[in-house]
C-alpha positions as CSV (number, residue, x, y, z in Angstrom):
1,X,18.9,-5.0,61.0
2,X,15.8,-2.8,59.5
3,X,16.2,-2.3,55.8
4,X,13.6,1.3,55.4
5,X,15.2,2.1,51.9
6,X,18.0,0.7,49.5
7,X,19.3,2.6,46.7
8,X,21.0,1.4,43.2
9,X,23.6,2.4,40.8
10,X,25.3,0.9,37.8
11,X,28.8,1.7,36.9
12,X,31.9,1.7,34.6
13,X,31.5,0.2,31.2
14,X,28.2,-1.7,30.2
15,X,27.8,-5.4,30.1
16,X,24.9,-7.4,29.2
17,X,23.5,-8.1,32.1
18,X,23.0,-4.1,33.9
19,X,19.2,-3.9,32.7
20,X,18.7,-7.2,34.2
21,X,19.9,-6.9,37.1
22,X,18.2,-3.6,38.0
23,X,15.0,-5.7,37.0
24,X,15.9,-8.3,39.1
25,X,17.1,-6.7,42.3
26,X,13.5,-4.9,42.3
27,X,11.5,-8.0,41.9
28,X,13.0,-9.6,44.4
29,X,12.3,-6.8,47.1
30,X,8.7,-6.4,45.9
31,X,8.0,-10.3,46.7
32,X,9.6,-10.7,49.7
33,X,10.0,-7.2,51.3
34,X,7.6,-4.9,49.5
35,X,7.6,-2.5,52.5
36,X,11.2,-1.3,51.4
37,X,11.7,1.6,49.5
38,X,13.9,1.4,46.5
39,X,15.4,4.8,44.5
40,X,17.9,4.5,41.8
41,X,21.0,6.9,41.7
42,X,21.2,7.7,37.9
43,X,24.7,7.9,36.4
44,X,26.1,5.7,38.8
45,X,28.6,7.5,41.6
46,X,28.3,10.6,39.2
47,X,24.2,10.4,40.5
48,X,25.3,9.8,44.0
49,X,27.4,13.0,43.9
50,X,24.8,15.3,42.7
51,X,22.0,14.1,44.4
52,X,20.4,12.5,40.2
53,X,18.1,9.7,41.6
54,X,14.5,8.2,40.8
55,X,12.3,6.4,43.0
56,X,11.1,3.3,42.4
57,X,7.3,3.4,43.0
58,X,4.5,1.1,42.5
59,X,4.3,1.4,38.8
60,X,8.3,1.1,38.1
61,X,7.9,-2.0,40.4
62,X,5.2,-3.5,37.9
63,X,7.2,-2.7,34.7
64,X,10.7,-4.1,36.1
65,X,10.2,-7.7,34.7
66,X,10.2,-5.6,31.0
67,X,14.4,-5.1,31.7
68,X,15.2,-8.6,31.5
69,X,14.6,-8.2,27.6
70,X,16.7,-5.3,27.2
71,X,20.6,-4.1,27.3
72,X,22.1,-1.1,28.6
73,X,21.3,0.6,31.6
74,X,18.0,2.2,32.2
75,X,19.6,4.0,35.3
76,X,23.0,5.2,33.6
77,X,26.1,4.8,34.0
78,X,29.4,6.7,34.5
79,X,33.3,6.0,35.2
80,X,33.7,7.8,38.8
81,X,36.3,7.1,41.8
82,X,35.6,8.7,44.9
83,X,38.5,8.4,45.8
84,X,40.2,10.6,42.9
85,X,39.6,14.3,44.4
86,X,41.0,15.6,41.5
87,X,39.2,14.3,38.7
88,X,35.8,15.0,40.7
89,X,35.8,18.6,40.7
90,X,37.3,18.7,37.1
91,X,33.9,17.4,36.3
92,X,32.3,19.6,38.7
93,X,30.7,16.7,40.6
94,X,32.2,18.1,43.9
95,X,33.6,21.4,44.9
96,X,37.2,22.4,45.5
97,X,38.4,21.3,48.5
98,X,35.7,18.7,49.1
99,X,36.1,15.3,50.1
100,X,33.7,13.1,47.3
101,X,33.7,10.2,50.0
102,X,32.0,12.8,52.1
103,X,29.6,14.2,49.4
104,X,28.8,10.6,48.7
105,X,28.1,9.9,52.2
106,X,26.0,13.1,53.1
107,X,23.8,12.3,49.7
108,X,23.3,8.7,51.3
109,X,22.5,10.1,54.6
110,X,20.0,12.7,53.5
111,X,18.6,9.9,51.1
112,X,18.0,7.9,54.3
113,X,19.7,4.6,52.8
114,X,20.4,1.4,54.7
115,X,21.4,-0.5,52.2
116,X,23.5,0.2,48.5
117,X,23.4,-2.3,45.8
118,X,26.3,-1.9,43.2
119,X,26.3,-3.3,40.2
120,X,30.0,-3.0,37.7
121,X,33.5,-4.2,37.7
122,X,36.2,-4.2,40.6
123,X,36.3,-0.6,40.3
124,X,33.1,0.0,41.4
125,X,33.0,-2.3,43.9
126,X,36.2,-1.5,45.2
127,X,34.9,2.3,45.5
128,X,31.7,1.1,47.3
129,X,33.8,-0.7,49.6
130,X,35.7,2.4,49.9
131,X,32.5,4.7,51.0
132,X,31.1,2.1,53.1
133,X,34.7,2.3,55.0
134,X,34.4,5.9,55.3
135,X,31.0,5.5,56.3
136,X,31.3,3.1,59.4
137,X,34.2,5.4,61.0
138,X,32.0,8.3,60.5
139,X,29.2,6.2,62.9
140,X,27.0,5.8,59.9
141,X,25.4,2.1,59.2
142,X,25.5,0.9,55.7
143,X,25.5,-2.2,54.2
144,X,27.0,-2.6,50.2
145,X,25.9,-5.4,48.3
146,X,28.1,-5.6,44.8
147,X,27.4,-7.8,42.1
148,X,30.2,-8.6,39.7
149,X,29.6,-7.0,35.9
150,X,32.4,-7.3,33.5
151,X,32.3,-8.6,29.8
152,X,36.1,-9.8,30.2
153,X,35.2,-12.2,33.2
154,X,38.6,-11.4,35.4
155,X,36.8,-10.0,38.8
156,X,39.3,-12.1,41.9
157,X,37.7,-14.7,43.1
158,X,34.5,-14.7,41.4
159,X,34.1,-18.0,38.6
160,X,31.8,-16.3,36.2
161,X,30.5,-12.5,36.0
162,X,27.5,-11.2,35.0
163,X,27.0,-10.5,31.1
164,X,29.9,-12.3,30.4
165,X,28.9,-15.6,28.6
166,X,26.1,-13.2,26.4
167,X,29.1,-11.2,25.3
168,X,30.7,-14.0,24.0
169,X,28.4,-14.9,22.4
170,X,27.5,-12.0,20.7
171,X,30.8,-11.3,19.6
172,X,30.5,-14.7,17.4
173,X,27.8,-13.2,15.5
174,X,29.4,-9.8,15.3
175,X,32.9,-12.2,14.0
176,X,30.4,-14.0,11.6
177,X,29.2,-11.1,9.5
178,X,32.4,-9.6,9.7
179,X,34.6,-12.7,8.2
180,X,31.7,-12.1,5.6
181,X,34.0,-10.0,4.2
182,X,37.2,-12.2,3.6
183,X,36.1,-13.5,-0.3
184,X,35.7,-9.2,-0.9
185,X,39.0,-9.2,-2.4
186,X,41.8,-11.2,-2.8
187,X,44.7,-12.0,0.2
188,X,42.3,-10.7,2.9
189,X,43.6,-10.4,6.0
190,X,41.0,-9.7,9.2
191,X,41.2,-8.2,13.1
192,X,38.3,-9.0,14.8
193,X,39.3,-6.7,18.3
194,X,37.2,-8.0,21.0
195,X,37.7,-6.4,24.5
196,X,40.1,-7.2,27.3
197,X,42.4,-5.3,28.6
198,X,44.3,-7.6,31.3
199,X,42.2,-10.9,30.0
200,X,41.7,-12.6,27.4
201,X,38.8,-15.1,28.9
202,X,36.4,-13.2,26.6
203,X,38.3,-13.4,23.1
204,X,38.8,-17.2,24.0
205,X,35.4,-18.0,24.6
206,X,34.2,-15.5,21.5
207,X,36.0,-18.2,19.6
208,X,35.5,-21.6,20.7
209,X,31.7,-20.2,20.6
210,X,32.2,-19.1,16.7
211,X,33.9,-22.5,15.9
212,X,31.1,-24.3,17.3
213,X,28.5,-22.1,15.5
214,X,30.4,-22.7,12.3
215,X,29.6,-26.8,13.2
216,X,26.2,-26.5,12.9
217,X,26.3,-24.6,9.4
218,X,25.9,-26.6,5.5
219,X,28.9,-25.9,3.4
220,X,29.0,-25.7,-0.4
221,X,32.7,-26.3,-0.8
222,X,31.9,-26.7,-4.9
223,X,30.8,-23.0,-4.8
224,X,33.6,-22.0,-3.1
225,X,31.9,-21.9,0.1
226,X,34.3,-23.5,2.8
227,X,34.4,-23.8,6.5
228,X,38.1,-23.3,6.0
229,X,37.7,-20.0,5.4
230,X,35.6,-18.9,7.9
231,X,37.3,-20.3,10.0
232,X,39.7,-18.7,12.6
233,X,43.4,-18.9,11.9
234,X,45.1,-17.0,15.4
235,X,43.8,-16.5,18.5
236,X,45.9,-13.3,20.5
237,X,45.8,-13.3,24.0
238,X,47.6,-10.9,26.8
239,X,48.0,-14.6,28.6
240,X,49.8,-16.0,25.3
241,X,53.4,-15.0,24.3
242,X,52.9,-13.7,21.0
243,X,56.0,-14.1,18.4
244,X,55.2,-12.2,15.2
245,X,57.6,-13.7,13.2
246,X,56.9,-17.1,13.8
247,X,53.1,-16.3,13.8
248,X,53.5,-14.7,10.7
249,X,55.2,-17.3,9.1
250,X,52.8,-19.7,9.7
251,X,49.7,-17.4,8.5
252,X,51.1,-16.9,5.7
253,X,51.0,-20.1,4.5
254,X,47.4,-20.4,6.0
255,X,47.1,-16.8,3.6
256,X,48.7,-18.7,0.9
257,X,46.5,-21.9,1.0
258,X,43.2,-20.3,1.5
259,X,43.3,-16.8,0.5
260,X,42.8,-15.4,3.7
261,X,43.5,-15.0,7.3
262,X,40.9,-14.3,10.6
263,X,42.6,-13.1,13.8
264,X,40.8,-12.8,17.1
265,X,42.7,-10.5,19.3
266,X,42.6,-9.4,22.2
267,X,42.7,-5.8,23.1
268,X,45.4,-5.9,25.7
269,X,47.3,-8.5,23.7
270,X,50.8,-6.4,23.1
271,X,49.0,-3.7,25.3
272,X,52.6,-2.6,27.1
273,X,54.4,-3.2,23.9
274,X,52.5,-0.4,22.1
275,X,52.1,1.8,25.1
276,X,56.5,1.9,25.5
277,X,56.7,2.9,21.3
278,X,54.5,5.4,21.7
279,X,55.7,6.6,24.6
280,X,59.5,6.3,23.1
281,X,57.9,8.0,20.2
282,X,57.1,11.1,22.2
283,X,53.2,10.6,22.1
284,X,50.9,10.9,25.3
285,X,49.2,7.8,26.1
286,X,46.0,8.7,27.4
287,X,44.6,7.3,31.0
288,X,41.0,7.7,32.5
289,X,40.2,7.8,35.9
290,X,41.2,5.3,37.0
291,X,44.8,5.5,35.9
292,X,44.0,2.5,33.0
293,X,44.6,3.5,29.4
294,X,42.1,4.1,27.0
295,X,42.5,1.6,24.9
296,X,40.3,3.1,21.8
297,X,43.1,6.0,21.2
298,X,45.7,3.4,20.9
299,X,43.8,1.1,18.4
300,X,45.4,-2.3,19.1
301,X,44.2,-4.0,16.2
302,X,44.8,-1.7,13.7
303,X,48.6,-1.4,15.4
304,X,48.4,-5.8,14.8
305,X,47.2,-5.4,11.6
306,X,50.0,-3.5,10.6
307,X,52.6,-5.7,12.0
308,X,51.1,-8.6,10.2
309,X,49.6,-7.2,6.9
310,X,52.8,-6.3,4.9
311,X,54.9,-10.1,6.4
312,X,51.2,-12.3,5.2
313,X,51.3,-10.5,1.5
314,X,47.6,-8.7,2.6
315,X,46.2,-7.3,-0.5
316,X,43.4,-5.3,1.7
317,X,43.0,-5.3,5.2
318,X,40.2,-5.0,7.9
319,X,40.1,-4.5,11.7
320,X,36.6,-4.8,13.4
321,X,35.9,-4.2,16.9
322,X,32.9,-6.5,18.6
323,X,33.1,-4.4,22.1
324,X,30.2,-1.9,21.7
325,X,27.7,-4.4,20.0
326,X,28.5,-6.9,22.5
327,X,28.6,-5.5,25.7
328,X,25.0,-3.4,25.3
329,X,23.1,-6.7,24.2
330,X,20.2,-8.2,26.3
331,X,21.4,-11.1,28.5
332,X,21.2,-14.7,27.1
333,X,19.3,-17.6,28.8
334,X,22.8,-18.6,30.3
335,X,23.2,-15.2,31.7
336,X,19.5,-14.6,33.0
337,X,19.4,-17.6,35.1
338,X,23.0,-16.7,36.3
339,X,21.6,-13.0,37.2
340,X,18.2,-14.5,39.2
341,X,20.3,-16.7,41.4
342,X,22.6,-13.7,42.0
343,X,19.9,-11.0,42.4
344,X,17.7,-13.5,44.9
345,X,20.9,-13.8,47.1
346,X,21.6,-10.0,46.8
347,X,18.8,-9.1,48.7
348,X,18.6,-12.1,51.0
349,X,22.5,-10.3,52.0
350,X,21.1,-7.4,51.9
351,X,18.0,-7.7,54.8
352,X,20.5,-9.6,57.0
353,X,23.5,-7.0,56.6
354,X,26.0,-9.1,55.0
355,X,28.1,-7.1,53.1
356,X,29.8,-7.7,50.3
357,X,30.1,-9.1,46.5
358,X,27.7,-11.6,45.2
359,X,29.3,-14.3,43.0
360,X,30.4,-17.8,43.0
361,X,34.1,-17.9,45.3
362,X,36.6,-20.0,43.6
363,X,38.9,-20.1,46.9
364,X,36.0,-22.0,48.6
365,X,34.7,-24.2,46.5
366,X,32.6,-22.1,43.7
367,X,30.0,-21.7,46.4
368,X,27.8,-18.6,45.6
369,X,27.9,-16.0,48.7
370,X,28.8,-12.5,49.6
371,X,32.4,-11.9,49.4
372,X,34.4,-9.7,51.2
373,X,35.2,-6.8,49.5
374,X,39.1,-6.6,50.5
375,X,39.3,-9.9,48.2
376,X,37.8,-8.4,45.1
377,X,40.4,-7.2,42.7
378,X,40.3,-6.7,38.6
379,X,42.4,-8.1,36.3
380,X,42.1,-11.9,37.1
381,X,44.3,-13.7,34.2
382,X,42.1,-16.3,31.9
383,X,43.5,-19.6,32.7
384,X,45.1,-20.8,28.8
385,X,45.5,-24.3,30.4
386,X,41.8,-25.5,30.2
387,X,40.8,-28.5,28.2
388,X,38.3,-26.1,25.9
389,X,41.2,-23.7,25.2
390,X,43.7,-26.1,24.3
391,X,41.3,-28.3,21.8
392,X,40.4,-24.2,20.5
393,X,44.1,-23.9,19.5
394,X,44.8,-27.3,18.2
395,X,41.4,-27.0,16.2
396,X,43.3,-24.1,13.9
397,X,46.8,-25.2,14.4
398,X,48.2,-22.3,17.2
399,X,51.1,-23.1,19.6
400,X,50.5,-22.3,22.9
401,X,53.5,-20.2,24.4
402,X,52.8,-18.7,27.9
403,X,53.6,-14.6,28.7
């Protein structure tokens, strides 16, 4: 196969790992196939459908190794689905009547592209799959490299994602500042919401990393400064069966020993729970594109908080949310040498013609390859019976009940 010209796009939410990977993807063509031409759709599919791209010349080729150090996306992103006619020409991105599969494909044809490199969740790599589909019955070669971006980790069967272990991380040192607070008044009880709709991977690891951040601090338990305190009392998981009353009972003993009490939850912990009394109640639950519901207009840690605050005795209650601070952060050590390895291979797919999503295939053997596309699906449940998670529980004193 002759690779001429590739194109790029990053899509759906950020994750710590987008400006990266852009970087990296560009690098590796200029060392081993400088002769390709790179553009970059900006906006993701919303660029593809009006035609919104940059070319990559000499000088954006030069200054690529500068996005390793940054988060975000320096080519934009956007929540599109080709496949939603609908919701396309709402937004004017196609005209009534038209077929965004085919927009998408005539932009690609009269762009000249061989090969598309997607970078975002199972959405997006589902809807590439989807165009290059459409594509090959309509006679036109393309080849669609994905590589896995989501800060909750649950893209089927990839091990780890991209961005995932910074965001972790950085939503410990969002929950550190935050549990700041819990000697600002008396009976303080605390939500830290971190993001996850279907999995709860990335509020797990958010708090093992915490607790072993908390290890390495010097305590001045004479002052009144205590590692007990900081520490994290519940850990609210979609995976986990959650019984408030039994949950609260035992926080508020933790409430009335220490003074306080620090949840990590989950933001599709009790997801369906809330959705059915709203829905009861008469509201409208609000869905995006892609038919998920937006999770922000049904605030499920303030909803948690409420359930909790009045049975735990709160005097004054605060609900945080780590998403936005986490998931735009420049990508960790961990992460950057996770992103080089996938990038490299990305391109190496991509001059050969192997389609497909780049990531580490837990159904054979956590080898890194392409994988097909039909295989990729969202939503991959966090496994609650690993050794870390279990010694995370027993470390603040939380049962382990499975959904």
């Amino acid at each position: 196969m002759t690779v001429r010209r590739v194109a790029l796009l990053t899509a759906g939410g950020f994750a710590p790992c987008l400006s990266s990977a852009v970087g990296g993807l560009i690098e590796r063509y200029t060392e081993i196939a400088p002769e390709v031409e790179i553009i970059a759709y900006q906006y993701g599919y919303h660029g593809l459908l009006t035609g919104n791209k940059i070319v990559i010349d000499e000088e954006a080729r030069k200054q690529a190794g500068i996005l390793h150090r940054f988060g975000g996306s320096p080519i934009g992103n956007s929540r599109v689905k080709l496949t939603n006619a609908a919701d396309c020409v709402k937004r004017g991105l196609v005209k009534e009547g038209e077929n965004p599969l085919t927009v998408a494909a005539q932009q690609l044809k009269s762009d000249g592209v061989d090969v598309l490199h997607t970078i975002g969740g199972d959405d997006t790599n589902t809807t590439a799959a989807d165009l290059a589909a459409y594509l090959a019955e309509n006679d036109y070669g393309l080849t669609v490299v994905g590589l896995p971006k989501t800060i909750d980790n649950d893209v089927v069967p990839i091990r780890q994602s991209l961005g995932a272990w910074t965001a972790a991380e950085e939503a410990a040192q969002f929950a550190f500042n935050v549990i700041g607070e819990h000697r600002s008044g008396p009976r303080m009880l605390i939500v830290h919401e971190v993001m996850g709709r279907h999995c709860g991977w990335l509020t797990a690891a958010a708090a093992a990393e915490y607790r072993k951040f908390l290890d390495t601090l010097e305590w001045a338990p004479a002052l009144g400064l205590t590692r007990e305190r900081w520490d994290v009392d519940a850990v609210f998981l979609p995976e986990l069966k959650l019984d408030i009353d039994a949950e609260a009972e035992r926080l508020k003993a933790v409430m009335d020993s220490k003074g306080n009490v620090n949840i990590f939850l989950s933001e599709g912990a009790g997801m369906h729970e809330i959705v059915e009394q709203l829905e009861a109640a008469g509201q409208t639950v609000e869905r995006d594109p892609f038919g998920h519901v937006k999770l922000d207009t049904i605030n499920p840690g303030q909803w948690f908080a409420k359930q909790f605050a009045e049975k735990l005795g709160a005097e004054k209650v605060m609900v945080q949310k780590s998403g936005y601070y986490s998931r735009a952060a420049a990508a960790n050590a961990e992460d950057l040498r996770l992103i080089k390895s996938m990038t490299d291979l990305a391109v190496e797919c991509a001059l050969r013609g192997e389609a497909g999503v780049i990531g580490h295939d837990e159904e054979q053997g956590d080898r890194l390859r392409a994988i097909e596309f039909p295989r990729i699906a969202g939503g991959k449940a966090f496994d609650v019976n690993q050794a870390w998670f279990d010694e995370l529980l027993a470390g603040i004193g939380q049962s382990k009940v499975t959904a």
